[in-house]
C-alpha positions as CSV (number, residue, x, y, z in Angstrom):
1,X,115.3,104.6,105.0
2,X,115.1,107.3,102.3
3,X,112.3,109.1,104.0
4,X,114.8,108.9,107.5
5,X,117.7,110.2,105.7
6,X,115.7,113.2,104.5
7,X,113.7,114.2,107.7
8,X,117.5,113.7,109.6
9,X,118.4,116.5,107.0
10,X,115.6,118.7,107.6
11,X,116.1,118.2,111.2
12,X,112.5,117.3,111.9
13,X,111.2,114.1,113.5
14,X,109.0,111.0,111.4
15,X,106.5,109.1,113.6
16,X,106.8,105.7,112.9
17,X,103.4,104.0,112.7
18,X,105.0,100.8,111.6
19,X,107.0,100.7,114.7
20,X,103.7,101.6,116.5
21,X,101.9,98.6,115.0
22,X,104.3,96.3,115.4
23,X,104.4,97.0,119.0
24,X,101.2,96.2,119.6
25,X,102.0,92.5,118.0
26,X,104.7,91.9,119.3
27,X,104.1,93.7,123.3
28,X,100.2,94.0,123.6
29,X,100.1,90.5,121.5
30,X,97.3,92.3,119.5
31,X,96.5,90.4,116.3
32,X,97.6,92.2,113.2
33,X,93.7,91.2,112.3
34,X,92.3,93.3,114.7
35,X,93.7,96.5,114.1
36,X,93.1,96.6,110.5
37,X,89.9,97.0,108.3
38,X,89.0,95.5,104.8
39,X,85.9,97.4,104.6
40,X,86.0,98.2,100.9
41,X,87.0,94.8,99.9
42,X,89.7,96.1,98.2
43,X,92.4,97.6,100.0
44,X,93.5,97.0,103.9
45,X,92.7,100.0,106.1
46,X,93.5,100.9,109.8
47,X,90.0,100.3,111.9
48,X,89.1,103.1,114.0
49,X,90.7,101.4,117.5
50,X,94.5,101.6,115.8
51,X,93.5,105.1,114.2
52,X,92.6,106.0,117.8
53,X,95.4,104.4,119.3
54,X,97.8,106.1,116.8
55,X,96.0,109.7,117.3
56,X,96.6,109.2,121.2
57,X,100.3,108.1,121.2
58,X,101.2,110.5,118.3
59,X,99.9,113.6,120.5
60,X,101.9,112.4,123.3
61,X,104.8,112.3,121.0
62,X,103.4,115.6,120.4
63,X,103.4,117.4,123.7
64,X,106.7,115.2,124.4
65,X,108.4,117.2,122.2
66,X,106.9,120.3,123.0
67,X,107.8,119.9,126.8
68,X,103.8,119.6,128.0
69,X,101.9,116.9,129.6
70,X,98.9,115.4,128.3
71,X,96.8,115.2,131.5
């Protein structure tokens, strides 16, 4: 919430890659197991299909923005 608040004030935008994942549960019905990565055995770590997915959709959020089409 804070980090909202503050980009609201600076008038910029905050890509959501919580809302992103939980999409893909909840819509796609993607098992939270399979888009993350516990490669170190230490700490959990997007796996490089949800890093791509998240590059892909935040460039379209991109070029959204920016009035362009991805093609």
């Amino acid at each position: 919430a804070l980090i909202a608040e503050k980009a609201r004030a600076a008038g910029v935008n905050v890509f959501q890659r919580t809302k992103l994942m939980r999409y893909w549960r909840d819509h796609d019905h993607i098992a939270f197991e399979d888009m993350i990565s516990n490669s170190d055995g230490n700490m959990l770590h997007q796996n490089d299909w949800s890093y791509n997915c998240l590059a892909e959709a935040l460039a379209r959020a991109i070029a959204d923005a920016a009035g362009q089409s991805l093609a």
